[in-house]
N, C-alpha and C positions, 0 to 999 in steps of 0.2 A: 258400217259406213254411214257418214251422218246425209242425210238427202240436203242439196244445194239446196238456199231461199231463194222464193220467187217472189213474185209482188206482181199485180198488175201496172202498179205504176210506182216507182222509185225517184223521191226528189233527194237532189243533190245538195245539201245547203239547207239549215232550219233558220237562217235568218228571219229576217221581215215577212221578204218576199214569199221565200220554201213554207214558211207556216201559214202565210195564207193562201199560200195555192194549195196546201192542205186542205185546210180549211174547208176551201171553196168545193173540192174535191167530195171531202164529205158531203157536204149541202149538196150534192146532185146527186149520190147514193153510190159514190165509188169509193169505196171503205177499206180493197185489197191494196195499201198504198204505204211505202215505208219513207221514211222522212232520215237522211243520215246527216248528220253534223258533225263534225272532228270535235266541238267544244261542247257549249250549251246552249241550247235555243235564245237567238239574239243573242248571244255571247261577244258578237263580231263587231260591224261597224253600225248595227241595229242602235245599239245604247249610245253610239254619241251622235244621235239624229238630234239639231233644233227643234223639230218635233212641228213645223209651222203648218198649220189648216188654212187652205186660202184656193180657191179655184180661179183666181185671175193666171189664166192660159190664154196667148192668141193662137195655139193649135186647141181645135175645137175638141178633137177629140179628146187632148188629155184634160182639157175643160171638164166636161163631160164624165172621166173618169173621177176628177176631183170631187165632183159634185155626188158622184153614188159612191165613194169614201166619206164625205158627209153626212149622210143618211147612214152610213153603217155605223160612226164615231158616235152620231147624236141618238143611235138607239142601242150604245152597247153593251147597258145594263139590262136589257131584254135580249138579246143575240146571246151577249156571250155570260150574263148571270155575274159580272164583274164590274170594275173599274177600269177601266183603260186608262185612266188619267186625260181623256179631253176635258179641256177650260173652251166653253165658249166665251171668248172674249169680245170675237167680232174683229176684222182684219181691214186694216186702211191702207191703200197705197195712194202713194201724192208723185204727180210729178212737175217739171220744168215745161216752159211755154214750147219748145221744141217738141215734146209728146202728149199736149194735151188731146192733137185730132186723132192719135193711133189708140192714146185710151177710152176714148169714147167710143170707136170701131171696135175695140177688146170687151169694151163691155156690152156693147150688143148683139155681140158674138157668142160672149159667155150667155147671154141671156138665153138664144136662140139655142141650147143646149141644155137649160132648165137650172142653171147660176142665177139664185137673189142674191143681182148687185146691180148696184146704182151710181152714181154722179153724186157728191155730196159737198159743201162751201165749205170754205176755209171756218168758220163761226163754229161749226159743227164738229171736227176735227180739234178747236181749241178747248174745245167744252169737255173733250175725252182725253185729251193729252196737253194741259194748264202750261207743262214744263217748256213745251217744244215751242222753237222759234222758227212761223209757218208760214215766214216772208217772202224765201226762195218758190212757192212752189205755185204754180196756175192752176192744179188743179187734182180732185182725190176721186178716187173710185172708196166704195165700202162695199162689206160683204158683211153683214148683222150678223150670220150664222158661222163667220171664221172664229180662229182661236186658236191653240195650238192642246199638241199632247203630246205622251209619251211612248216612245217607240217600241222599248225594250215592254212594257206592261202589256201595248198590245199584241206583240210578237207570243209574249205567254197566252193570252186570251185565244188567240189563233189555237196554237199547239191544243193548248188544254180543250177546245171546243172539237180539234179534230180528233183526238184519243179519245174523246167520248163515244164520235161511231165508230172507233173501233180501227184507227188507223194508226199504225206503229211508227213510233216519233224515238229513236236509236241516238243519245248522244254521245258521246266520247268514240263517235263509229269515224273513221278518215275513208274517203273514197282515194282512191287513187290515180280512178283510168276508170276508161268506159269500155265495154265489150262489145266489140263488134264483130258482124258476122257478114260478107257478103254485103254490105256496104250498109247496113243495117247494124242501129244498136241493141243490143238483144240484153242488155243489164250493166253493170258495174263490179267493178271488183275494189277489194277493201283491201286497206295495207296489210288486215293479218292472213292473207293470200286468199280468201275467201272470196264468193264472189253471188250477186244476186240478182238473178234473171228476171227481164220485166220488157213487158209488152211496150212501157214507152220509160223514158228518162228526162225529170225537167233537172234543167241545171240551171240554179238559182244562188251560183256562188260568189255575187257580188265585184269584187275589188279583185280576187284569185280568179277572176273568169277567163281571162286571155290563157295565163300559164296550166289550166285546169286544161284544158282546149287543145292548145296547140300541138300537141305529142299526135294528134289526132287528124292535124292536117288540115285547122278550123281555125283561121286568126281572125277575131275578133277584136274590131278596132277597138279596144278602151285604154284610156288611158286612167293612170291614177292620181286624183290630184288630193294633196293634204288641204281641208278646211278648219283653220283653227278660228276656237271662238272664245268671248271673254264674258265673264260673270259679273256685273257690277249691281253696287248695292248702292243707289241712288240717296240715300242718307234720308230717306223720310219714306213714309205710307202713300205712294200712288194711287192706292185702288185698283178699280177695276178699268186697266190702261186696256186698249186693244192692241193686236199684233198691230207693228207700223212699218210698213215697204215704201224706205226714202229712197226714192229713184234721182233725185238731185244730187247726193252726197256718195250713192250708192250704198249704202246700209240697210239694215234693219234689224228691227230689235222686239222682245217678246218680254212680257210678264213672267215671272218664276212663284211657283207655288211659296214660295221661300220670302216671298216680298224682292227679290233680287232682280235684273233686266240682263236678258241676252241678248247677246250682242255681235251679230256675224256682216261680214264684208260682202255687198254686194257688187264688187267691179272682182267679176272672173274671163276677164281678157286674158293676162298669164296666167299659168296652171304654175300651181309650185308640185311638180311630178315629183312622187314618192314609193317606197315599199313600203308598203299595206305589214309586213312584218316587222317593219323596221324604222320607225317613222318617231318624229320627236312630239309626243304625248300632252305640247302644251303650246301656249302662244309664245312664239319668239320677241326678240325689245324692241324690233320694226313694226311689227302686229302692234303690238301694246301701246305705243306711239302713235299709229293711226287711227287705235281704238279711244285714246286720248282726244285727239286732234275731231275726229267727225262724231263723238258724242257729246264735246263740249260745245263742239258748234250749234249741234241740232236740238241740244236740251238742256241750254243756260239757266233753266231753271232749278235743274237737279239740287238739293240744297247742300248736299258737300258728298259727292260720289267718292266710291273709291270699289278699286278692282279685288276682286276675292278671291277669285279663281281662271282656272282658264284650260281645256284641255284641244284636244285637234281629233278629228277624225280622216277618214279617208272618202271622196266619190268615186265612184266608177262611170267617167265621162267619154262620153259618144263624141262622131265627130259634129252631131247636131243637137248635141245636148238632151235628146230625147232618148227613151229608153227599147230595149231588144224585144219585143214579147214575141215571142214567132217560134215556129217549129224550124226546125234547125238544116243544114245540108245535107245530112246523113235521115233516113228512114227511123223515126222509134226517137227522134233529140228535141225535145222544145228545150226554147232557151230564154232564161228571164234575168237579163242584165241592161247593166250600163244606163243606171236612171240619174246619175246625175245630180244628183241632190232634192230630185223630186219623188221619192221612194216610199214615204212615211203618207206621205196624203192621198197618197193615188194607190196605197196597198189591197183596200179590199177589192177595185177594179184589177188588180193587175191578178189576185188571187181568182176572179171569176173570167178573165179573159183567159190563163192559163187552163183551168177546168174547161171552158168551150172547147181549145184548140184542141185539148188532151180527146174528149168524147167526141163531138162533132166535127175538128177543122175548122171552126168559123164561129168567131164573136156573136153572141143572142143580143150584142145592144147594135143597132145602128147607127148608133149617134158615133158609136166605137168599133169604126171597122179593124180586122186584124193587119190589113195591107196596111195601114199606117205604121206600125211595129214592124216591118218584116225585116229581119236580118238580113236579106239578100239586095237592099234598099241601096245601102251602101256603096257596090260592087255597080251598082244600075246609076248610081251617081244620081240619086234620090235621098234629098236631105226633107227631114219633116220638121217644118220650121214656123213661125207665126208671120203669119198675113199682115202683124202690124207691130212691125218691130219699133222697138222703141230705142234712140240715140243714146250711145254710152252704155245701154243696160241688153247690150244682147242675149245675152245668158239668160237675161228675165222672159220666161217662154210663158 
């Protein structure tokens, strides 16, 4: 008779998040830790991340977390002996005279958390982006050290950095259900009836997190909203353009290794709610239309654009836009969802806030306490939100 797997720690989900709470797991010297994925590491909604690097948060802490996912992106050729694909490009957002006084409070905020960003004139802004028309806007924050990258590359870099000490990363493995015992999780069980005992369980399953849960008597507010985004190839040589967060027109748009500009919608007032299973894999001709409409406006210089491509991914959104990191209702559950579209820049924090909770209970950064993330926030009618919200762009945290 074959002896049941054990693990001391079993993550549910090798996405983004699962591989860096790996990771992170390693790096503190807990190496008895198995990693299950139904597909392939990042295989999920990991690869259709925008991939955008930018620590402009008016909640400090995920400030704070942005900022030590910058330092892990810009040293990840010594961490992880790879390429993760960051471009520092440097990250600009601009806004409308109604949010100039709440960006100047966001970035003194972000400062007081250890974010290089500044206040920078419109002269400075045209010098980096020639094409854009920069008449709408009162005024820009910059961030030198933003840029973007690629999600699915650092999700490998995670994995493969934690199999090196020696942590088992299982893909084509489906969990099914969690085992619990006495109100306590005691491991997991896998569709081919098998089952793997473990002193704690993070569950890091994204977009599937609510229906993962619920058999379990654990609803988790998230909802699923389809973000489709479009590819455009500006008909000339940009250079080296920074990430650009139009807070007027509600957009933003990034640099592509390819010479091409990404192009995502920043007004997420409606949710267009989707199955994460079952979801249409590209921009629809109303997208297309307003990707039309607010690039032609914002960048009349483009020399003759045209669209190349275009696919959709899925968020897992909170009722505050912020994300779950917290040890769960049940004894032995942390649980790391519902980020919302801020998932990719904030990973390697969320991967070392995961390892605390997991060994200790309690975040080692203070700037990042874990009662910010608790799941039980919610239910306490505790929303974690920014001190300076900005008109039109709530979502913008």
């Amino acid at each position: 008779m074959t002896a049941a797997e054990t693990a001391q720690v079993v993550i549910v989900g090798g996405g983004l998040e699962g591989a860096a709470a790996a990771w992170a797991l390693g790096q503190r010297g807990i190496t008895d830790v198995v990693v299950c994925e139904r597909d392939t590491v990042g295989g999920g909604m990991t690869g259709k991340s925008s991939g955008i690097v930018r620590c402009h948060y008016g909640v400090s802490s995920l400030a704070a977390m942005a900022a030590y996912g910058l330092e892990v992106f810009e040293k990840a050729e010594e961490i992880f002996g790879a390429d993760i694909g960051f471009r520092q490009t440097g990250y600009v957002v601009g806004v409308g005279e109604p949010n100039v006084e709440s960006m100047r409070a966001s970035l003194a905020a972000q400062r007081a958390v250890g974010v290089q960003t500044e206040e920078i004139d419109a002269a400075d802004v045209a010098a980096m982006w020639p094409t854009a028309d920069l008449e709408p806007f009162a005024a820009f924050g910059w961030e030198e050290r933003g840029g973007y990258g690629d999600a699915y590359q650092t999700a490998q870099a995670f994995a493969a950095s934690a199999r090196a000490t020696g942590i088992r990363i299982r893909q084509g493995t489906s969990v099914t259900g969690l085992v619990v015992d006495s109100g306590r999780v005691t491991g997991v069980r896998l569709a081919d009836g098998s089952t793997i005992s473990a002193d704690t369980v993070v569950v890091a399953t994204g977009v599937w997190t609510r229906p993962f849960l619920a058999p379990h008597g654990i609803d988790v507010p998230i909802r699923v909203h389809r973000e489709q985004i479009v590819m455009i190839h500006p008909g000339e040589d940009l250079g080296d353009v920074p990430v650009f967060s139009d807070l007027v027109s509600l957009q933003y748009v990034r640099p592509d290794v390819r010479g091409e500009i990404l192009f995502g919608n920043s007004d997420l007032a409606a949710l267009d709610i989707a199955d994460p299973d079952g979801y249409r894999n590209r921009a629809d001709s109303a997208f297309i239309d307003l990707t039309v409409e607010k690039v032609g406006a914002r960048f009349p210089g483009f020399a003759d654009p045209a669209i190349t491509t275009s696919y959709a991914g899925c968020y897992d959104v909170t009722p505050d836009w912020n994300p779950i990191i917290s040890r769960g209702p049940l004894d032995g559950l942390v649980l790391a969802a519902g980020f919302s579209g801020h998932g990719f820049k904030i990973s390697p924090a969320v991967g070392r806030l995961i390892a605390d909770l997991v060994v200790d209970g309690r975040s080692s950064d203070p700037r990042i306490p874990e009662s910010d993330f608790r799941f039980s926030r919610f239910a306490e009618g505790y929303l974690l939100t920014t001190r300076f919200p900005y008109v039109g762009a709530g979502e913008m945290r």
